[in-house]
N, CA, C and O of each residue as an XYZ file, in Angstrom:
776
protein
N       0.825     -1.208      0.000
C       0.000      0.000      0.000
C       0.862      1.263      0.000
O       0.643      1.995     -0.965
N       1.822      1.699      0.890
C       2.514      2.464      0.631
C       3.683      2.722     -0.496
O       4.336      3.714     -0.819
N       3.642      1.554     -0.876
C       4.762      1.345     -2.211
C       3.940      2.045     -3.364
O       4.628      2.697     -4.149
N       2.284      2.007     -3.641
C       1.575      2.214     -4.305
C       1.092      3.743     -4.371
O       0.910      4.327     -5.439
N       0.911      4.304     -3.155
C       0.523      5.683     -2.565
C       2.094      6.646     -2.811
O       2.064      7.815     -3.196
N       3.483      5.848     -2.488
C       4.671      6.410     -3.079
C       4.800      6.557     -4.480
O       5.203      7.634     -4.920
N       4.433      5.359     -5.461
C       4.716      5.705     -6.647
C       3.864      6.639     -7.720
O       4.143      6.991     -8.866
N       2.348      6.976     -6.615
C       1.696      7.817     -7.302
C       2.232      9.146     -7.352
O       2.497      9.883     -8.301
N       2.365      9.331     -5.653
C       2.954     10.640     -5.449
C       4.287     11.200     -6.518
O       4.436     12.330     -6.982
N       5.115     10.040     -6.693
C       6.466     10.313     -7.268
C       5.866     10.727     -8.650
O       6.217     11.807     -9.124
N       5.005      9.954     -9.307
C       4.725     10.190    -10.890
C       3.968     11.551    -10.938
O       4.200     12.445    -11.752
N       3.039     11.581     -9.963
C       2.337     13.152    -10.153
C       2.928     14.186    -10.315
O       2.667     14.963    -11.235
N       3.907     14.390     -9.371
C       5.158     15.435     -8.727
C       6.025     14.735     -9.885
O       6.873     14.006     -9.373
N       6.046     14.733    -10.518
C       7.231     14.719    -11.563
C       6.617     15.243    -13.160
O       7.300     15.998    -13.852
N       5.577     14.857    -13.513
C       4.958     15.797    -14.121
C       4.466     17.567    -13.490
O       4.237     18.528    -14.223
N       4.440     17.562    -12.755
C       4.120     18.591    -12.096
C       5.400     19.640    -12.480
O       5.362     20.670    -13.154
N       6.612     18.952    -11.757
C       7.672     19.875    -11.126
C       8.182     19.907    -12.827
O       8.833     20.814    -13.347
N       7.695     18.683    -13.486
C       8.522     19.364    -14.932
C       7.950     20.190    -15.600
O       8.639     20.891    -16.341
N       6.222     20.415    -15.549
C       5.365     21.749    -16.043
C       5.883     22.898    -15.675
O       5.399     23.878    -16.241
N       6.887     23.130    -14.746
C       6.897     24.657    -14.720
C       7.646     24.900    -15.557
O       8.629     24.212    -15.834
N       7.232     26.152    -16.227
C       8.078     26.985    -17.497
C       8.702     27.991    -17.005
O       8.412     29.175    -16.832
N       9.825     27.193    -16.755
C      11.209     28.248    -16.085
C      11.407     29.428    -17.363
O      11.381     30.622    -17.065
N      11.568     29.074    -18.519
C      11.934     30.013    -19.405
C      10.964     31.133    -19.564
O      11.209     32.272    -19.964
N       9.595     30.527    -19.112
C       8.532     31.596    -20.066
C       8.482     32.400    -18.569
O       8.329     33.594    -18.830
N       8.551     32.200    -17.127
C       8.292     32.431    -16.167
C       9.616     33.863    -16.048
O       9.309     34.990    -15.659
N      10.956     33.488    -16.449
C      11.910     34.459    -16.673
C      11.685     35.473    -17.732
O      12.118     36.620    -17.620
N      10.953     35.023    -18.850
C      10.813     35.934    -19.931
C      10.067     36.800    -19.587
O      10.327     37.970    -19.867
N       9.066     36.493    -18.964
C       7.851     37.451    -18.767
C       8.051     38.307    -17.626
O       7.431     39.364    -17.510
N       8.947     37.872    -16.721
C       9.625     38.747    -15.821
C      10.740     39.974    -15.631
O      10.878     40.939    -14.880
N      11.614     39.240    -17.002
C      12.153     40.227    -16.886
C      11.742     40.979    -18.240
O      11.834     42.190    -18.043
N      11.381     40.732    -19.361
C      11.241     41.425    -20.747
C       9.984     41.525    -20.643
O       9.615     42.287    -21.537
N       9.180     41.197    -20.082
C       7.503     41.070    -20.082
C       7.163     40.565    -21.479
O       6.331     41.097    -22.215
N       7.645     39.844    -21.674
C       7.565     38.606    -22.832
C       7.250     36.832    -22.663
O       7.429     36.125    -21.672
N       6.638     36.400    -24.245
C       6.509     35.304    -24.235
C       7.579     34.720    -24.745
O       7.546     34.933    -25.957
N       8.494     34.108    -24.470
C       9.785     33.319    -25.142
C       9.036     32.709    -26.199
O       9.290     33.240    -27.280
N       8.164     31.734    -26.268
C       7.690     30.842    -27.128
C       7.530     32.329    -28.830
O       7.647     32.147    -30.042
N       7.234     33.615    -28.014
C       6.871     34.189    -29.605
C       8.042     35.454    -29.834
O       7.976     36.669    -30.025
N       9.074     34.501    -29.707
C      10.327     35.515    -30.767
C      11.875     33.797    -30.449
O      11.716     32.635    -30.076
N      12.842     34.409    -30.762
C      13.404     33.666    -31.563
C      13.180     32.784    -32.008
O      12.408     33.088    -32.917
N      13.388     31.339    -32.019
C      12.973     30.160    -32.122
C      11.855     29.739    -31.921
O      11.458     28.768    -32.566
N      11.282     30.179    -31.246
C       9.672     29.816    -30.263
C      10.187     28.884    -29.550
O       9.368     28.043    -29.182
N      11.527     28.685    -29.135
C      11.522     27.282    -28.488
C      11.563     28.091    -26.577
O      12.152     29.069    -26.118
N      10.425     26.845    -25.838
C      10.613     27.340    -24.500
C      11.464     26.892    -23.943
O      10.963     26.007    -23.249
N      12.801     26.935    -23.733
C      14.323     26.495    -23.436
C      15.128     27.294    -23.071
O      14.846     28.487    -23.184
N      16.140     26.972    -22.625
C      17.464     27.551    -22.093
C      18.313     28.331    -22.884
O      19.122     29.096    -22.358
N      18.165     28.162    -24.635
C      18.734     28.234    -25.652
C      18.659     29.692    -25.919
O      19.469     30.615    -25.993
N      16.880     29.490    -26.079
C      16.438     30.651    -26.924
C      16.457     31.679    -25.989
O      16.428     32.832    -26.419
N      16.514     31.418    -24.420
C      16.309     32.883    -23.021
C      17.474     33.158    -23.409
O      17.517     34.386    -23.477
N      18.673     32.627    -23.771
C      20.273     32.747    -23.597
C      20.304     34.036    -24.618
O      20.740     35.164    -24.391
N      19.649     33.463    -25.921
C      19.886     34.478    -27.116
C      19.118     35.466    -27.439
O      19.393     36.384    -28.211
N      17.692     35.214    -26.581
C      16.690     36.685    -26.514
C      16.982     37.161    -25.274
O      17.512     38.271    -25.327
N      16.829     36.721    -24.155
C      16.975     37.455    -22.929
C      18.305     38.132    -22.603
O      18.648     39.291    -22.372
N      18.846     37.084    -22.667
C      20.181     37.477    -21.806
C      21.119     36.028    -21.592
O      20.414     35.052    -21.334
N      22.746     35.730    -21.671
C      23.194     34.846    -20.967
C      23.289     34.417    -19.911
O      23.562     33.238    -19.686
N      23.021     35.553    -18.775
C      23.032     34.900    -17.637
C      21.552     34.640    -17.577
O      21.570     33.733    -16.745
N      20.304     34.800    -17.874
C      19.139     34.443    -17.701
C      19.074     32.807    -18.424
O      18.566     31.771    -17.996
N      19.769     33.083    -19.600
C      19.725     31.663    -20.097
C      20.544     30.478    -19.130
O      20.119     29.323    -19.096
N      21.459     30.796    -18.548
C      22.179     30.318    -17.846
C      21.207     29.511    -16.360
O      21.283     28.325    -16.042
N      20.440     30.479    -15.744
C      19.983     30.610    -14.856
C      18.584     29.207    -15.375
O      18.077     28.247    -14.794
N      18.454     29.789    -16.632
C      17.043     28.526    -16.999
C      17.586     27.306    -17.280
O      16.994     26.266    -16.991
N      18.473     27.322    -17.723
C      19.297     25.564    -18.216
C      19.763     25.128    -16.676
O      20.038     23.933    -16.782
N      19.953     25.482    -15.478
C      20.270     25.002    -14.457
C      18.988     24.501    -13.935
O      18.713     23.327    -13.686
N      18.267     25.503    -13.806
C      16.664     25.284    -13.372
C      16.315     23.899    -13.690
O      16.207     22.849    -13.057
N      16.173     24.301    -14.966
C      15.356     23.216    -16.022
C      16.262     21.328    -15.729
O      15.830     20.176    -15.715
N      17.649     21.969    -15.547
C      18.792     20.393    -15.154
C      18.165     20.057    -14.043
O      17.549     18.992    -14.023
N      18.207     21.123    -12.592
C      17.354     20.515    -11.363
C      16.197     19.452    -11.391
O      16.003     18.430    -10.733
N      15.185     20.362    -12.860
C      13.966     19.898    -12.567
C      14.152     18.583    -13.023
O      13.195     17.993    -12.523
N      14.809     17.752    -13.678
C      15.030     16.532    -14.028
C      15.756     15.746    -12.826
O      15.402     14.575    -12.692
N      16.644     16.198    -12.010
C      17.113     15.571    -10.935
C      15.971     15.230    -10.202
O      15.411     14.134    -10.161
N      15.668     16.307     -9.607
C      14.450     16.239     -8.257
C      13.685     15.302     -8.126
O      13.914     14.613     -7.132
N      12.270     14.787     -9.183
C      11.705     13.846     -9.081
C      11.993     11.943     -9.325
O      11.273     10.980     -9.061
N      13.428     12.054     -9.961
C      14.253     10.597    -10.121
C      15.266     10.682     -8.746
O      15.761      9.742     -8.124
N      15.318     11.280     -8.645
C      16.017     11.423     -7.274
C      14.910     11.045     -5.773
O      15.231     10.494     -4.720
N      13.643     11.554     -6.180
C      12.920     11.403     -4.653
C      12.471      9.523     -5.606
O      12.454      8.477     -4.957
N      12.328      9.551     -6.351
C      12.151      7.742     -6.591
C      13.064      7.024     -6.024
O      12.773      6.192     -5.165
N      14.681      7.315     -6.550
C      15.283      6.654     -6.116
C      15.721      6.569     -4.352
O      16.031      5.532     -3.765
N      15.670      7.486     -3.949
C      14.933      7.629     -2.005
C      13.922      7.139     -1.708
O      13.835      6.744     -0.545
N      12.953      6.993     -2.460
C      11.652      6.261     -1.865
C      12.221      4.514     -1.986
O      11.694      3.526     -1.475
N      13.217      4.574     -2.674
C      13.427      2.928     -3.320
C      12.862      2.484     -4.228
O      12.853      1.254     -4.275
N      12.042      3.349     -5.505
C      11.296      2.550     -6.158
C      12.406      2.112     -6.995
O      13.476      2.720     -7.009
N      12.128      0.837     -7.851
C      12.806      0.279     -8.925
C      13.429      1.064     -9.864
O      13.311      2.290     -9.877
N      14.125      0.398    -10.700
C      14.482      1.306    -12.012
C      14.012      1.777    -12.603
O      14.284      2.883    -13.070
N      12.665      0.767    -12.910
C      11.500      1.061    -14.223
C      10.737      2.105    -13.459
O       9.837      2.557    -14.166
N      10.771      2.541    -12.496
C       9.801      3.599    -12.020
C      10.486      4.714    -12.016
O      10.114      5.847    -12.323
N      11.462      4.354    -11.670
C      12.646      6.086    -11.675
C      12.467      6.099    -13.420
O      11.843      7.087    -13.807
N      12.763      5.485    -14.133
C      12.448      5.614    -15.696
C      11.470      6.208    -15.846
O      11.505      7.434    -15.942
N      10.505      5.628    -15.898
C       8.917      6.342    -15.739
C       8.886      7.834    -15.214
O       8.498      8.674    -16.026
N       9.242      8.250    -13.978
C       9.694      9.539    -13.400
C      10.276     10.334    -14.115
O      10.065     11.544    -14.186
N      11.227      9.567    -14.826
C      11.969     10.611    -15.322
C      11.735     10.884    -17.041
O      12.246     11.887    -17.541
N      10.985      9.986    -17.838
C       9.956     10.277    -18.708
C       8.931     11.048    -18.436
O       8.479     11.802    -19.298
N       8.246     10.947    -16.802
C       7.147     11.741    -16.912
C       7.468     13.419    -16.316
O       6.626     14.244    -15.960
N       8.662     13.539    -16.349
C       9.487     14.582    -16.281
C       9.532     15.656    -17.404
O       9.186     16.830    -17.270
N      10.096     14.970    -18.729
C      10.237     15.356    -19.542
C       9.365     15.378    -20.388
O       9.721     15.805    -21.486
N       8.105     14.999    -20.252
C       6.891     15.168    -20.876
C       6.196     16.314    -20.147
O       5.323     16.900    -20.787
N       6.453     16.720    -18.901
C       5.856     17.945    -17.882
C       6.669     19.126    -19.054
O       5.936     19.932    -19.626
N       7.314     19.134    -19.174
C       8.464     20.098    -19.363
C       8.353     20.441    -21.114
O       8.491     21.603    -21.498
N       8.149     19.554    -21.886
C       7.859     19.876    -23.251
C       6.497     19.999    -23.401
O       6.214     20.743    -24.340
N       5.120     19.334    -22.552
C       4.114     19.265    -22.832
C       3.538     20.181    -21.159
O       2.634     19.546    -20.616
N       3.904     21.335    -20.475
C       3.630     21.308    -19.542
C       1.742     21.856    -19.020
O       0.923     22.589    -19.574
N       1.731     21.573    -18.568
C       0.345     21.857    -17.890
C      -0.299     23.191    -17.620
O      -1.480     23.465    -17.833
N       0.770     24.111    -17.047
C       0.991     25.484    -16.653
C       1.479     26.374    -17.765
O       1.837     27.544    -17.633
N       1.456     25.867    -18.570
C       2.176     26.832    -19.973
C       1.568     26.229    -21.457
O       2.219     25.945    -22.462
N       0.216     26.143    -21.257
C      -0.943     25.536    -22.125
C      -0.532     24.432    -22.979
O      -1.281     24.275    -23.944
N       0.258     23.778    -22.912
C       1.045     22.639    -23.095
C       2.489     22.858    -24.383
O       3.134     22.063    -25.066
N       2.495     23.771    -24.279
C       3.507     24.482    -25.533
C       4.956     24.977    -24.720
O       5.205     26.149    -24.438
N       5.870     23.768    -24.407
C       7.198     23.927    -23.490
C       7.968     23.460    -24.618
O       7.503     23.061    -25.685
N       9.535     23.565    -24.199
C      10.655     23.419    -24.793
C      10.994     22.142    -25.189
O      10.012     21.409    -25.304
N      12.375     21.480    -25.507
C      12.340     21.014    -26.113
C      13.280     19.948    -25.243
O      14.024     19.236    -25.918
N      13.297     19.833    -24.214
C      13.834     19.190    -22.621
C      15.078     18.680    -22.395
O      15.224     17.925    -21.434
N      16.401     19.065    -23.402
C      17.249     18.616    -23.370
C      18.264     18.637    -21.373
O      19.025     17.998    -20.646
N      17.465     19.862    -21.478
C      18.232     20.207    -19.910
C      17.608     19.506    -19.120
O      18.419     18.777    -18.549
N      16.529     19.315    -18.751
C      15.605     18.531    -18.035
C      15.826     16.917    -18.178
O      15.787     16.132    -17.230
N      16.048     16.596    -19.452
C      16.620     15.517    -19.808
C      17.824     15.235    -19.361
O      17.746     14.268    -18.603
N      19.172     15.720    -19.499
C      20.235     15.568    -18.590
C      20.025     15.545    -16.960
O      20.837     14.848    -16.351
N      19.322     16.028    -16.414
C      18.513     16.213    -15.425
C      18.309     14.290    -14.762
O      18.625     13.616    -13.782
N      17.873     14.200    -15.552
C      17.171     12.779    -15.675
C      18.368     11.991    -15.505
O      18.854     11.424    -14.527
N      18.701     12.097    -16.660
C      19.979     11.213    -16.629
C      21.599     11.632    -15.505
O      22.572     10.895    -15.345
N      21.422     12.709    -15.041
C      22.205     12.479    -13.811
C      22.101     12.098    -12.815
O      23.092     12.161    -12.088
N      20.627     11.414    -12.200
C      20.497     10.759    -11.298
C      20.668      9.090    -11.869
O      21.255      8.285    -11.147
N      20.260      8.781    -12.843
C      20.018      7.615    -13.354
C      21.395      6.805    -13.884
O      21.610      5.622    -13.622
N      22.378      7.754    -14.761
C      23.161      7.417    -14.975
C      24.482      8.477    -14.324
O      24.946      9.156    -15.240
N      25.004      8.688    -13.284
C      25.646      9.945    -12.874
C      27.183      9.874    -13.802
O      27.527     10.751    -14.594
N      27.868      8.797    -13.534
C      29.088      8.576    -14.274
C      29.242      8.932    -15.609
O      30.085      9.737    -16.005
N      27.958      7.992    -16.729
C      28.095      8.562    -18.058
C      27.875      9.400    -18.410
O      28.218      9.887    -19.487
N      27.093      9.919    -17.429
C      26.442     11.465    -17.837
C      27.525     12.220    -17.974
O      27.849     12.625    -19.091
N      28.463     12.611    -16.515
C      29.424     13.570    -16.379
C      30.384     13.531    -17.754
O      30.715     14.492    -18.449
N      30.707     12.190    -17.916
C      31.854     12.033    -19.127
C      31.001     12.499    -20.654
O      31.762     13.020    -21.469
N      29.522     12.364    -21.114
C      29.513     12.764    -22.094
C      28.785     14.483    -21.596
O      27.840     14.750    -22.339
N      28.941     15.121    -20.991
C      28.588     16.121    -20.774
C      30.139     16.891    -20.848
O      30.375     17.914    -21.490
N      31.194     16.058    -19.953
C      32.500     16.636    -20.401
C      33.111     16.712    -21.595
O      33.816     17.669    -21.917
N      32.874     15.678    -22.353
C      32.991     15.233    -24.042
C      32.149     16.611    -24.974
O      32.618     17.112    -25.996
N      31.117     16.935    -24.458
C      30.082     17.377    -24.742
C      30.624     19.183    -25.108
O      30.471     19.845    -26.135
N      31.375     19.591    -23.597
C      31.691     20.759    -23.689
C      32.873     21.000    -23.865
O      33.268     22.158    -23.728
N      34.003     19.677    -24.317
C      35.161     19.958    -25.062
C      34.996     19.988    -26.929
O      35.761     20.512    -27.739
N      33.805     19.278    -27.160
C      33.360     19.158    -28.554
C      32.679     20.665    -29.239
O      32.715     21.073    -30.400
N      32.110     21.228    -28.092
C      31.617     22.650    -28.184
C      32.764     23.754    -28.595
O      32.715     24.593    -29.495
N      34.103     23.412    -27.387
C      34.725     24.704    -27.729
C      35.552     24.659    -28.901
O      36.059     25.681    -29.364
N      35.744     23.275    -29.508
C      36.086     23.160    -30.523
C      35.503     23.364    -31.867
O      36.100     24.022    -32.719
N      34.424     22.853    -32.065
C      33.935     23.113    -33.286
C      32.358     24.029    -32.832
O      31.390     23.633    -33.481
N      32.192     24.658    -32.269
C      31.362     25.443    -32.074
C      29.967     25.321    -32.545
O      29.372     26.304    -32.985
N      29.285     23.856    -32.451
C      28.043     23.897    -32.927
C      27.650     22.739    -31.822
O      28.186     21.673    -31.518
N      26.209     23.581    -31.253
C      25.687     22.787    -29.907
C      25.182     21.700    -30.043
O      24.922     21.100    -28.999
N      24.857     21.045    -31.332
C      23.555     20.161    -31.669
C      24.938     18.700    -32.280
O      24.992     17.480    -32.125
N      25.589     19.458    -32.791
C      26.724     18.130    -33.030
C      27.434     17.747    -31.614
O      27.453     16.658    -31.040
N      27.923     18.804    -31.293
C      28.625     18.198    -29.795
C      28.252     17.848    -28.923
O      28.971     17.364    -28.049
N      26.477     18.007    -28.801
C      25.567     17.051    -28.073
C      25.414     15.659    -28.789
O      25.233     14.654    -28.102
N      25.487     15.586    -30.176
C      25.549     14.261    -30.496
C      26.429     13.877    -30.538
O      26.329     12.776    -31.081
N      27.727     14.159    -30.194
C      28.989     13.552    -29.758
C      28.830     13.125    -28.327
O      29.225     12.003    -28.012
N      28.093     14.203    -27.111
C      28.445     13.445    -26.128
C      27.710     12.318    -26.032
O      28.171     11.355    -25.420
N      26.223     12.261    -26.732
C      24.963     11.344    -26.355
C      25.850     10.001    -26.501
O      25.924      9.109    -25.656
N      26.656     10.056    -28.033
C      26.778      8.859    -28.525
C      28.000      8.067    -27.282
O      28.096      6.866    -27.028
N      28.767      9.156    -26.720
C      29.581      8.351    -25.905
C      29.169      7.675    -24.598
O      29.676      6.687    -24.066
N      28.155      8.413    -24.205
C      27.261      8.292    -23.084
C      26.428      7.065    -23.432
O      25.975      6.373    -22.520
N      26.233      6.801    -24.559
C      25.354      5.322    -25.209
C      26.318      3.931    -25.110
O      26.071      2.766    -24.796
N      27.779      4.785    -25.622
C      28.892      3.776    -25.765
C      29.202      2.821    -24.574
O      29.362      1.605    -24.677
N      29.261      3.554    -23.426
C      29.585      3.557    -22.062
C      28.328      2.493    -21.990
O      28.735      1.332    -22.019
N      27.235      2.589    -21.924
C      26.294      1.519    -21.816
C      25.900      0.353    -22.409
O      25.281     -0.641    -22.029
N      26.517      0.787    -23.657
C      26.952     -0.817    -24.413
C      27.684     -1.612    -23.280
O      27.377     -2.554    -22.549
N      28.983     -0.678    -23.485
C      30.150     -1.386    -22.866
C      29.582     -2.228    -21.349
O      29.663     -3.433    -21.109
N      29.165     -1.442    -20.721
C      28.929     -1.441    -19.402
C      27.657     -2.625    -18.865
O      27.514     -3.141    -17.757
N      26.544     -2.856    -20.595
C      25.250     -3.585    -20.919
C      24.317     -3.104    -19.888
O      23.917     -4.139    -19.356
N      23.778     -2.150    -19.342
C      22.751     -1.459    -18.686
C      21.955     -1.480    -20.021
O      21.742     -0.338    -20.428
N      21.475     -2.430    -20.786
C      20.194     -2.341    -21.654
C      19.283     -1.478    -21.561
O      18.882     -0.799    -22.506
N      18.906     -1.428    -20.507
C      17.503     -0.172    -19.966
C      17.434      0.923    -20.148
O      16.636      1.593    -20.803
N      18.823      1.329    -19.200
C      19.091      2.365    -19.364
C      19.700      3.335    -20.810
O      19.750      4.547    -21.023
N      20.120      2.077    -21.647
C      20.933      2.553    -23.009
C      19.296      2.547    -23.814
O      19.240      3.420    -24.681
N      18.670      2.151    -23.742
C      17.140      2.362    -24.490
C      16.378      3.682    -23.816
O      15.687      4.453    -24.482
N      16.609      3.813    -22.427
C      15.927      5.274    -22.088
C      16.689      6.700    -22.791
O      16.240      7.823    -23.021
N      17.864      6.165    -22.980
C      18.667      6.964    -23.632
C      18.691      7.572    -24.936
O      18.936      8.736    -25.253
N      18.404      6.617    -25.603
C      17.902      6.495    -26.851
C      17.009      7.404    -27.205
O      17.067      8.452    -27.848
N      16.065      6.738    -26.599
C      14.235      7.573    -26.489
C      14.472      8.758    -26.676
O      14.054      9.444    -27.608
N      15.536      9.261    -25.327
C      15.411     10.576    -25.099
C      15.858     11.531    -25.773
O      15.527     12.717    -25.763
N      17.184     10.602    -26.798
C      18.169     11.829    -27.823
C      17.174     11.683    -29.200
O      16.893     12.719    -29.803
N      16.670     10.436    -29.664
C      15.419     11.027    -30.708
C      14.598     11.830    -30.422
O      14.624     12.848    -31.114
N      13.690     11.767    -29.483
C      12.687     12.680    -28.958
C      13.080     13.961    -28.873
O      12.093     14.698    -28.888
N      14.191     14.602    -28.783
C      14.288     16.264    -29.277
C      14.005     16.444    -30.466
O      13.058     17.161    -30.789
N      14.724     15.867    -31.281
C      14.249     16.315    -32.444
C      12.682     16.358    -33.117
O      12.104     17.227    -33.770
N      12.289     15.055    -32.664
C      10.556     14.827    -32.610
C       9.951     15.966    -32.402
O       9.153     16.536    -33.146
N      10.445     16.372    -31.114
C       9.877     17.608    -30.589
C      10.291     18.833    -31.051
O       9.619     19.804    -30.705
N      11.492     19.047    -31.936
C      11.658     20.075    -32.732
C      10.440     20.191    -33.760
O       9.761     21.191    -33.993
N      10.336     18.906    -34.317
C       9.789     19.131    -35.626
C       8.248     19.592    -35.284
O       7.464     20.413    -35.760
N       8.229     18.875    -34.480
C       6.534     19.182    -33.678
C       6.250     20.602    -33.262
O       5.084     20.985    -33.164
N       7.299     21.420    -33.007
C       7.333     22.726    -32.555
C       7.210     23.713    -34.236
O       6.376     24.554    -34.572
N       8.267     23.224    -34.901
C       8.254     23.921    -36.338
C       6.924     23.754    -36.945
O       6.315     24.576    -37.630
N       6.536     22.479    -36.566
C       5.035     22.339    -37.695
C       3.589     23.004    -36.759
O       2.461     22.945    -37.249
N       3.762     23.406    -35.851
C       3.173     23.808    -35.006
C       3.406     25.569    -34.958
O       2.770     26.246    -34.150
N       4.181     26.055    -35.719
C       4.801     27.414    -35.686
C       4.045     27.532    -37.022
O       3.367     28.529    -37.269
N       4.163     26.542    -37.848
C       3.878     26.740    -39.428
C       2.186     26.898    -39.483
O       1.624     27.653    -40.276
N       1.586     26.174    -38.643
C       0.139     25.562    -38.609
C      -0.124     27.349    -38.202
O      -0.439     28.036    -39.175
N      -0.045     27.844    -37.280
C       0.290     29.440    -36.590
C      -0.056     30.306    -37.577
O      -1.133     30.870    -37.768
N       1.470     30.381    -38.490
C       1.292     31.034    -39.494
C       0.526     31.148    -39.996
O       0.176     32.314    -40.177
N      -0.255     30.116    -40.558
C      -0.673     29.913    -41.865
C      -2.221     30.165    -41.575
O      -3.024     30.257    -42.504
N      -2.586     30.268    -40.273
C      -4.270     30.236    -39.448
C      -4.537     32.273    -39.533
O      -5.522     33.002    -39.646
N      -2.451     32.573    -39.347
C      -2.879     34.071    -39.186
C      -2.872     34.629    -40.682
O      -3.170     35.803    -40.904
């Protein structure tokens, strides 16, 4: 019974804590703006960095990393299993791109997603996150040197055979883009209504 009453609580509160729209919540605070309607439309860390400000962007990509810790983190304290901290931390990143509090039109959860994966996987994470931001200062494009670190961070789980975890992984580095495209065709649909 309490294993049952814990894993509700954990899944609720994890959609929950990932609905808040750190970005749109900063935008509108400090620019009295909607992030979602100027650069990118993306509600992320990315686009506050390059409309707002760097340290605001700064301030939302930490946020947004927390909000992925917090609720795989109180799973893994409650003791639930793997597959439930998984679950948590999927229903994390579905708060956060699909959130509740921000009419379901959020970002695109890469931070929130690392989030996830530093409780779940802490070791591979750090190394393709370090991979990640030596690949950055080198060739200066964020979306390749994230797919440099993902892939090493995948490698590590081959090697290592955490199956589970190398499939949550997976999920999670297709699913941005999913959710890019879903955002663009959703910008286009916009357009085309105005």
């Amino acid at each position: 019974m309490i294993d049952s009453i814990a894993i509700v609580i954990v899944l609720a509160a994890s959609y929950f804590v990932g609905s808040i729209p750190t970005a749109l919540i900063v935008s509108k605070k400090i620019k009295g703006i909607d992030i979602r309607s100027v650069g990118d439309g993306n509600m992320g860390a990315r686009n506050t960095f390059h409309e707002i400000g760097r340290k605001y962007g700064i301030t939302v990509a930490i946020i947004d990393f927390c909000k992925g810790i917090l609720p795989v983190l109180l799973a893994y304290v409650l003791s639930l299993n793997l597959g439930w901290q998984i679950l948590a931390a999927v229903l994390t990143i579905l708060g956060h791109d699909f959130p509740l509090f921000a009419d379901f039109r959020g970002g695109q959860g890469l931070a929130t997603s690392l989030g996830t994966m530093q409780v779940l996987l802490p070791l591979p994470t750090i190394i393709g996150l370090t991979i990640y931001g030596v690949a950055f200062l080198v060739i200066k494009k964020s979306s390749i040197s994230c797919a440099i670190g993902g892939a090493i961070i995948a490698l590590i789980l081959v090697v290592s055979q955490q199956w589970l975890l190398l499939v949550y992984v997976i999920i999670v580095f297709l699913f941005i883009p999913t959710k890019q495209f879903i955002d663009s065709l959703h910008r286009k649909i916009i357009g085309i209504a105005k």
